[in-house]
C-alpha positions as CSV (number, residue, x, y, z in Angstrom):
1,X,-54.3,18.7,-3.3
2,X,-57.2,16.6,-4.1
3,X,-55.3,13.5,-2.2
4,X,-54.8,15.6,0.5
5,X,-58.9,16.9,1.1
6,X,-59.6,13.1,0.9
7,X,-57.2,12.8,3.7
8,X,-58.4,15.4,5.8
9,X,-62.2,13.9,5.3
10,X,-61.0,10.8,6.1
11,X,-59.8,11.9,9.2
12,X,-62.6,13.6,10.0
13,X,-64.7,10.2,9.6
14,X,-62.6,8.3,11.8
15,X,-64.3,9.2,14.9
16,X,-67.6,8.2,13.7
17,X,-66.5,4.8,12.3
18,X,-64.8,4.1,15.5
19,X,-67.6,4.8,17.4
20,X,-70.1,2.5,15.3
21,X,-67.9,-0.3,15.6
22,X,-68.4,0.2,19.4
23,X,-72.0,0.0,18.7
24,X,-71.9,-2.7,17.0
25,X,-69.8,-4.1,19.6
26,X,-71.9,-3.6,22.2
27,X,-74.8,-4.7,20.7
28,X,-73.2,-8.2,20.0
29,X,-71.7,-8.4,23.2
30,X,-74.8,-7.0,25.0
31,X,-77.1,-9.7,23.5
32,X,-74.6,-12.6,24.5
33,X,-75.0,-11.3,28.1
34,X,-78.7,-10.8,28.5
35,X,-79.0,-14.3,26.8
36,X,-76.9,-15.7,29.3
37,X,-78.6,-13.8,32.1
38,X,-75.8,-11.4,32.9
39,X,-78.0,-8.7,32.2
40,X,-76.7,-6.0,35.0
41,X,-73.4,-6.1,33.0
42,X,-75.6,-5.8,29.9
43,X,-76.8,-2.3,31.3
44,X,-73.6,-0.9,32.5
45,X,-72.2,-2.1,29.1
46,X,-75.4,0.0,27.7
47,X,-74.9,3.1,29.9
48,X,-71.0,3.1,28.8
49,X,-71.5,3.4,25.6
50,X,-74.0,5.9,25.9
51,X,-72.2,8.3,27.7
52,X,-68.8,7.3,25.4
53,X,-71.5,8.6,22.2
54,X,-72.8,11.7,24.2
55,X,-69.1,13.0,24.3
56,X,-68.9,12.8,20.2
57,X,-72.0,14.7,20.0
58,X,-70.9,16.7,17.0
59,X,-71.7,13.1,14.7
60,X,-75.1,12.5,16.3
61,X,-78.5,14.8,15.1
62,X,-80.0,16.3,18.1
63,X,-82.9,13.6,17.9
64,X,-80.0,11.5,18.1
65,X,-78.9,12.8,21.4
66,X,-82.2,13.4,23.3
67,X,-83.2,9.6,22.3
68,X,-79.8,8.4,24.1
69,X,-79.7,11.1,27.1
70,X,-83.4,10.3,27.8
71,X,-82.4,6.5,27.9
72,X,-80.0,7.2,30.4
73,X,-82.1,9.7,32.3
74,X,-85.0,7.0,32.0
75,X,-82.6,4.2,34.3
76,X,-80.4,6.5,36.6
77,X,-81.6,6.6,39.8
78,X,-84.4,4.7,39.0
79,X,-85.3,2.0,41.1
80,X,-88.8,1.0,39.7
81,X,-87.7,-0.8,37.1
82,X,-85.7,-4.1,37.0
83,X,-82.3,-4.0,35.7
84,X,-83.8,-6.1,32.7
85,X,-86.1,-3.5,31.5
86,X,-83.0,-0.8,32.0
87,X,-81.1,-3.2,29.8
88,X,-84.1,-3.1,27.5
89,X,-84.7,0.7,27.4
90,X,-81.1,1.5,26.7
91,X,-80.5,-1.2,24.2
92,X,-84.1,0.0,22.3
93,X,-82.2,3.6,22.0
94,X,-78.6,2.2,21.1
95,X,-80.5,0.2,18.3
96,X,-82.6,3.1,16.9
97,X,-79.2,5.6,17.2
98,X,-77.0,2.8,15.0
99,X,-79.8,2.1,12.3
100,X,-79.8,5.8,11.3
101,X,-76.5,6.7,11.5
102,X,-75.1,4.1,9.5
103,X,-78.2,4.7,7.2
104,X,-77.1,8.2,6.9
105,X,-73.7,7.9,6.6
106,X,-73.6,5.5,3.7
107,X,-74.9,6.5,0.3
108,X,-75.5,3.8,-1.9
109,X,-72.9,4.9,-4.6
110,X,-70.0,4.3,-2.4
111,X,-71.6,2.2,0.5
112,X,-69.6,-1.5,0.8
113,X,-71.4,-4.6,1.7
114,X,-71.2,-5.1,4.9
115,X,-73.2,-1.9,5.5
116,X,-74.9,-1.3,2.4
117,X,-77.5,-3.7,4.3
118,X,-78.5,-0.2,6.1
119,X,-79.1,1.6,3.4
120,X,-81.6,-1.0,1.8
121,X,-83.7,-1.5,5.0
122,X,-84.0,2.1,5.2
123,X,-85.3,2.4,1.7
124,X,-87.7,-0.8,2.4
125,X,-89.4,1.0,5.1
126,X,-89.4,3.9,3.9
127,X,-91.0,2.5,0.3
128,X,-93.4,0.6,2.3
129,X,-94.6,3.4,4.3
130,X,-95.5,5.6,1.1
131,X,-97.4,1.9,-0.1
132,X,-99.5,1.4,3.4
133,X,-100.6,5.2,3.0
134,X,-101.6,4.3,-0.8
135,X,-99.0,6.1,-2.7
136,X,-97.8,2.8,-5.0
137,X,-95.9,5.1,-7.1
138,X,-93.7,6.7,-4.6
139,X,-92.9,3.6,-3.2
140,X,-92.2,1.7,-6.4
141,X,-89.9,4.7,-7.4
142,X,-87.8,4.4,-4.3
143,X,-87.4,0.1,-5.3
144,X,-86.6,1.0,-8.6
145,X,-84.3,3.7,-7.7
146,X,-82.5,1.5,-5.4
147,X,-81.8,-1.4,-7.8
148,X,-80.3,0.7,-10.3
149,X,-77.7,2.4,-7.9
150,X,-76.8,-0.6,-7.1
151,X,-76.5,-2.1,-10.4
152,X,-74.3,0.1,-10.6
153,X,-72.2,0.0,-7.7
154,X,-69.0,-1.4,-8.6
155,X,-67.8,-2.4,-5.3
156,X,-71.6,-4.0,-4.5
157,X,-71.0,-5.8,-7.9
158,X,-67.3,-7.0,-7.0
159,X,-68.7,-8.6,-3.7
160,X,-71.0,-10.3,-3.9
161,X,-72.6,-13.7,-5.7
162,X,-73.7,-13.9,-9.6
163,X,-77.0,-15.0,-8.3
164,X,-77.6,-11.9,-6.0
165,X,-76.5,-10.0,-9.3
166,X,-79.4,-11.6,-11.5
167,X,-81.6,-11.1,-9.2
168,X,-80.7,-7.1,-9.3
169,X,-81.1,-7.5,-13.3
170,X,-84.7,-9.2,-13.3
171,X,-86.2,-6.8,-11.0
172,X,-85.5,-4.2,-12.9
173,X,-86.8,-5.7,-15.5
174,X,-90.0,-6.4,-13.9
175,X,-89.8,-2.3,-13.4
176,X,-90.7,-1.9,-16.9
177,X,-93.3,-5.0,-17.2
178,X,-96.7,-4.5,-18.0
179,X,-97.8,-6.4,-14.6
180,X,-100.1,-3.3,-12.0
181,X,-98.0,-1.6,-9.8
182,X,-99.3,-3.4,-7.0
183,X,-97.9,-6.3,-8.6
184,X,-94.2,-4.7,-9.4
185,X,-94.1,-2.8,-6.3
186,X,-94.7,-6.6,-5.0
187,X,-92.2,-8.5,-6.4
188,X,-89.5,-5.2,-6.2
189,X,-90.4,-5.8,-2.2
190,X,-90.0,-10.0,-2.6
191,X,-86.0,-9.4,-4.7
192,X,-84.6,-6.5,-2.2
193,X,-85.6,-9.1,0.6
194,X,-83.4,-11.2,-0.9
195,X,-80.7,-8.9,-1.5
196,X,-80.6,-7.9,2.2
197,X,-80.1,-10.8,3.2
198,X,-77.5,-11.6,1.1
199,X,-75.5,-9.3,1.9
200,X,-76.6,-9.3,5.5
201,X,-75.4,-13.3,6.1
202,X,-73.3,-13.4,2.8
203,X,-72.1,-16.7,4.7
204,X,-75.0,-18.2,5.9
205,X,-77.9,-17.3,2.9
206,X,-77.7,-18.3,-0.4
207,X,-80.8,-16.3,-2.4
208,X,-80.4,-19.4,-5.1
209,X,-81.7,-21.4,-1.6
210,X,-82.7,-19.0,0.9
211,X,-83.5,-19.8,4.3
212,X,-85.9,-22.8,3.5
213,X,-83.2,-25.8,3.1
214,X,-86.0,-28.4,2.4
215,X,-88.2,-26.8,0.0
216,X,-89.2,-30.1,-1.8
217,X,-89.8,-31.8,1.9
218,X,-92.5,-29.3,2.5
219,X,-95.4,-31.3,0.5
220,X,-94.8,-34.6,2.5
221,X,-94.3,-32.6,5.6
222,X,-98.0,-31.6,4.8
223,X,-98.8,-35.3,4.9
224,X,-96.9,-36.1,7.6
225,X,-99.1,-36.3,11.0
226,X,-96.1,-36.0,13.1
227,X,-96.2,-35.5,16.9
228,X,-99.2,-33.9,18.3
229,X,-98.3,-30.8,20.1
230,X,-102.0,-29.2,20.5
231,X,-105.2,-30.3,18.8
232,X,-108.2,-27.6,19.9
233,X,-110.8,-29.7,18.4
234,X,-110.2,-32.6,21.1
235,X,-111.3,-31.9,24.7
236,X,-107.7,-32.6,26.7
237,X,-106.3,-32.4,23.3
238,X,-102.8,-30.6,24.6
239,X,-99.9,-33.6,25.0
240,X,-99.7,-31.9,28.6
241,X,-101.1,-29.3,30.4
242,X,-100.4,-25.6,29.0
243,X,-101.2,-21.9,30.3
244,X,-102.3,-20.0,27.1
245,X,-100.5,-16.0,27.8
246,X,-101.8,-13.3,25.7
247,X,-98.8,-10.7,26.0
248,X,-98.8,-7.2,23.8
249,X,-97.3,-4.0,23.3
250,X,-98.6,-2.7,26.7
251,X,-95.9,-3.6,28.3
252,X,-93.5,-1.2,27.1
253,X,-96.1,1.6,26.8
254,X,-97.9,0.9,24.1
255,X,-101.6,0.9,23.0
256,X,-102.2,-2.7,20.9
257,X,-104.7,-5.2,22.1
258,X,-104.6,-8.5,22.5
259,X,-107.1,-11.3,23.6
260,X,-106.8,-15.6,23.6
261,X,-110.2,-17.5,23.6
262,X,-110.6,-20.9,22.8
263,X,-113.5,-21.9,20.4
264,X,-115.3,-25.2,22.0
265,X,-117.9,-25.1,19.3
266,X,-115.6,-24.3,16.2
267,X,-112.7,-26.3,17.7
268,X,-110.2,-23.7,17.4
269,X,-108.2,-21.2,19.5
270,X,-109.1,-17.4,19.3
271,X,-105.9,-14.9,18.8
272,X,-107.3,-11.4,17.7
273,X,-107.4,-8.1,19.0
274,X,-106.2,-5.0,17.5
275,X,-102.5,-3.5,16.5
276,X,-101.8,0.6,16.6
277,X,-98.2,1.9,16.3
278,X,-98.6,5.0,19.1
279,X,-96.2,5.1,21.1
280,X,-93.7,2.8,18.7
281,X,-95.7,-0.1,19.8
282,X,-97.0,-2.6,17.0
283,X,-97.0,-6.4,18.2
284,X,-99.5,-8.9,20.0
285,X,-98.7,-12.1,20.9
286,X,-100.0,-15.3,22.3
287,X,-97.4,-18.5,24.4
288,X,-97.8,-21.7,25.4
289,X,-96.4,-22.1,28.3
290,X,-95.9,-26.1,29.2
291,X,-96.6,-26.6,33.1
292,X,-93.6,-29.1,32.6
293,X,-91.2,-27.5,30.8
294,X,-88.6,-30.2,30.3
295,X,-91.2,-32.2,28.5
296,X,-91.5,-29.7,25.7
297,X,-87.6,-30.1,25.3
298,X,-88.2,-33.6,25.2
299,X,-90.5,-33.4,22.3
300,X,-88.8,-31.1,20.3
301,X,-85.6,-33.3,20.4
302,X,-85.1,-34.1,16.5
303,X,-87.6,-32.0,15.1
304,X,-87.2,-31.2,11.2
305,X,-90.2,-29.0,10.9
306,X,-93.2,-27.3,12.6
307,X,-97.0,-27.9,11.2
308,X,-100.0,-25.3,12.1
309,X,-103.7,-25.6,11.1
310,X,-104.5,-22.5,10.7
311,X,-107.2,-19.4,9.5
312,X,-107.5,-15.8,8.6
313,X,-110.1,-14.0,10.4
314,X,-109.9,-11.2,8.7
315,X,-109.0,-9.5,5.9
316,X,-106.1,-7.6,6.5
317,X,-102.7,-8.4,8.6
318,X,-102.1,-12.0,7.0
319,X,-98.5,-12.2,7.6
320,X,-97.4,-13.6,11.5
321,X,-94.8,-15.6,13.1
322,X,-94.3,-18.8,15.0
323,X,-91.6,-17.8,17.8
324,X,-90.0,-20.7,20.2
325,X,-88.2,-18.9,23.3
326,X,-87.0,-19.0,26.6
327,X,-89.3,-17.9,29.5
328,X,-86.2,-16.7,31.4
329,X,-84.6,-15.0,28.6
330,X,-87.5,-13.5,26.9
331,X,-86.0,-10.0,26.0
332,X,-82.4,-11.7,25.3
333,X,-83.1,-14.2,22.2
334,X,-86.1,-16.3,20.9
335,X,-86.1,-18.1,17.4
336,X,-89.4,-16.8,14.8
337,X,-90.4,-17.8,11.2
338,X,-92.7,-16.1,9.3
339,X,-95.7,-17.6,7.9
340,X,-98.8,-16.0,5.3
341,X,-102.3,-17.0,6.0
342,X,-104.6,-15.5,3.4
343,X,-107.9,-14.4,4.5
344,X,-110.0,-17.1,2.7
345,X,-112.5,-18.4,5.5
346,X,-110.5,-21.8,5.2
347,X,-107.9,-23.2,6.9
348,X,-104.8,-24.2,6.1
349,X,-101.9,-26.3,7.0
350,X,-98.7,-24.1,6.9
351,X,-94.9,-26.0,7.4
352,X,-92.2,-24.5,8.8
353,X,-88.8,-25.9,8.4
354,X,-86.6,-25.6,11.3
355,X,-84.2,-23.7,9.4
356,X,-86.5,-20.5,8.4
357,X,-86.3,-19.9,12.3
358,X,-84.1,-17.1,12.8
359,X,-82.4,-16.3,16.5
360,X,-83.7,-12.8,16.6
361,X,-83.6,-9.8,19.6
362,X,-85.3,-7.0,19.2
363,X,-85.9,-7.3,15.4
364,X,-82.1,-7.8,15.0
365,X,-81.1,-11.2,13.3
366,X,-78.3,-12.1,15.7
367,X,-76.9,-15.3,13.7
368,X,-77.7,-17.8,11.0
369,X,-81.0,-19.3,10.7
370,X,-81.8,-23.2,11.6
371,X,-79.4,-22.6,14.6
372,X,-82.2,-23.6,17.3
373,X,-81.1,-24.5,20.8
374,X,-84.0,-27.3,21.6
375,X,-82.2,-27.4,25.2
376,X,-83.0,-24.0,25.8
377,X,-86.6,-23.3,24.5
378,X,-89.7,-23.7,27.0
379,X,-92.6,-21.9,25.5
380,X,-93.7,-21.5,22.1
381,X,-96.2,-18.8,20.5
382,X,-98.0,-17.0,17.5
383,X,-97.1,-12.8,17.3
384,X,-98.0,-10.3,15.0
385,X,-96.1,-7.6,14.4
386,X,-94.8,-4.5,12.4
387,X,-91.5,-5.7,11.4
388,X,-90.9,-8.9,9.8
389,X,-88.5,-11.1,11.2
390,X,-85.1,-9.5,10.1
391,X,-86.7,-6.0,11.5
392,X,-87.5,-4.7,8.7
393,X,-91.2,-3.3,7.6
394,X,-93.9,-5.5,7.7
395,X,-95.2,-4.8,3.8
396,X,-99.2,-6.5,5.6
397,X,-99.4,-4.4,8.7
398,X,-101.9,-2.6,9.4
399,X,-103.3,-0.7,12.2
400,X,-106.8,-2.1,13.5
401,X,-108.3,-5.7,14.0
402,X,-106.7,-8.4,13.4
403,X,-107.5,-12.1,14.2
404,X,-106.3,-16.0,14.0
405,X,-107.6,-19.5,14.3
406,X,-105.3,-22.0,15.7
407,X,-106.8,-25.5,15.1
408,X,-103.4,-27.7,15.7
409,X,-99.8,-27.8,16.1
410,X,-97.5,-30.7,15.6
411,X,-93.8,-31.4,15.4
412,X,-92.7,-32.9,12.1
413,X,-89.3,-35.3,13.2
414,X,-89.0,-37.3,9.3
415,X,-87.1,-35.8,7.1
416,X,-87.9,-37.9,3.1
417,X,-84.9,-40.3,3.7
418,X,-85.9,-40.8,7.0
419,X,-90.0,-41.7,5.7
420,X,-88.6,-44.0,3.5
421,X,-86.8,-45.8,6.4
422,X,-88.7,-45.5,9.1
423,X,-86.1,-44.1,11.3
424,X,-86.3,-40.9,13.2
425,X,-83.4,-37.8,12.7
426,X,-82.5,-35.4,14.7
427,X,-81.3,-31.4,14.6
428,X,-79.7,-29.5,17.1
């Protein structure tokens, strides 16, 4: 009897499963066309699936179903809009639809690891929103709550590394330290970003290494002049002539603010403004668009790292990200690392190694990091936004001003063999 109730659940399930993997799916197969510019195919691929999810309504919450039918609604028959912003409308719904149902549907006491991912970013943004409205407790109780189901999740434990394992073991631990909560709810926040991505890209991110390859390469990067991109302090100081774009949340209906002002006196360039979330918008942004495109590709040929002078201009919203991207492709793929300025009154020179850039689209991480396409990138840029680069909840936004000081940008192209030498590498 009890072998035959599992049965008839499973059966009930199936449906469901089948239709996340066409999620899934289409969200995979949907990025690889609007990347390659395909993106009408991208929308009818979009609209398909909708319509294929509105006739298994009985698995969706009725939230569920107006967000997808008012997708559709928004890009039938309309003729305002280009087919790349239908393809972005639909995809933005798809996206939202998949994150909660596979949130939903897995409980962390059963959940494997290849969705078990879900279930911790739901818990991270939901932890973070009880922190950002100043209820520490709450939100360390959901970490800590977390880390011991899956401490003791057998099939969690069975699948994945020793080190991912430890680091389960030493945050709880740190539950019961005497450190403030501000400081466990901290570093409860620092080991469940590991975890996710571990299980996330079991293949690609080691939590032993994490993203940052060349951790002991980042003090001599700091030395290292490298090539100059952009120096604000010199008149002319650009390698060749750039248009400065500020670009923010407004265009998709939202209410942030954004403004770009360079500094002749201080020697700096001015990104500030001010973020709000109405209207799910969150992000402001600034590019550099090189008036001759093929002679940023040219420069970024072997680069190893990227170097910023940069300065807090206020006190809150420290964390931001360094995005390279594709003019043509904007809302199909760009490549972002994440960087903390702390709000000091100094500057500071912060490194990025190529391979903390992840290929992201629409907060989703669509492969391993380090994989950027120099051949394909024309514009780079400094955002701030409400989701850190693998979508999840920014732990430092917050709504109201924000503000940046770009001094200078260069391209790192030694790596510490390659100092020693004198000789140049290359990355692809």
């Amino acid at each position: 009897m009890g072998k035959r109730k599992i049965d008839e659940e499973s059966q009930k399930r199936r449906p469901f499963i089948t239709l996340m993997s066409k999620f899934r799916a289409t969200q995979t197969l949907g990025a690889t066309l609007s990347t390659k510019g395909n993106h009408q195919r991208a929308s009818n691929l979009y609209k398909k699936l909708i319509n294929d999810a509105l006739q298994l309504r009985e698995h969706l919450t009725v939230q569920q179903q107006r967000n997808l039918e008012k997708a559709l609604a928004g890009v039938e028959g309309n003729t305002n809009d280009d087919i790349q912003g239908q393809a972005w409308k639909m995809r933005s719904a798809i996206d939202v639809v998949y994150d909660e149902c596979i949130s939903d549907y897995n409980e962390v006491s059963c959940a494997m690891p290849s969705n078990l991912q879900s279930v911790i970013k739901e818990v991270i943004n939901s932890a973070s929103t009880c922190i950002a409205e100043g209820d520490f407790t709450k939100g360390l109780s959901e970490y800590a709550t977390i880390l011991r189901q899956l401490k003791n999740n057998r099939k969690y434990k069975d699948s994945t590394s020793v080190v991912c394992q430890r680091i389960v073991d030493e945050a709880l631990q740190a539950v019961d330290s005497d450190d403030t909560i501000q400081v466990k709810v901290y570093n409860l926040r620092n080991s469940l970003d590991l975890i996710y991505n571990e299980i996330r890209l079991p293949d690609v991110f080691s939590p032993s290494i994490g993203p940052l390859q060349a951790l002991k390469k980042v003090d001599k990067w700091k030395a290292n002049q490298g090539v100059l991109m952009v120096d604000f302090r010199q008149k002319d100081g650009s390698i060749f002539d750039c248009d400065y774009i500020t670009a923010d949340d407004q265009v998709m209906g939202g209410s942030s603010e954004a403004h770009t002002v360079l500094d002749e006196d201080d020697g700096y360039l001015r990104f500030s403004g001010k973020l709000s979330r109405s209207n799910r918008g969150g992000f402001a942004s600034f590019r550099i668009v090189p008036q001759q495109k093929e002679e940023l590709k040219k420069l970024l040929l072997g680069t190893k790292a990227v170097s910023l002078e940069v300065m807090n201009l206020h006190a809150t919203n420290i964390r931001y990200k360094f995005q390279m991207a594709n003019e043509a492709h904007l809302k199909s793929f760009n490549w972002q690392a994440e960087f903390v300025v702390e709000p000091d009154n100094e500057f500071h020179t912060v490194v990025l190694d190529i391979y903390s850039f992840w290929p992201t689209m629409f907060g989703h991480v669509l492969s391993s990091p380090g994989n950027v396409d120099f051949s394909k990138v024309d514009f780079l840029g400094v955002l701030i936004s409400h989701v850190t680069v693998d979508g999840k909840s920014n732990p430092d936004f917050h709504e109201g001003p924000f503000g940046l000081a770009v001094r200078s940008m260069r391209f790192i192209k030694e790596d510490d063999e390659d100092c020693e030498s004198g000789q140049t590498g290359g990355h692809g």
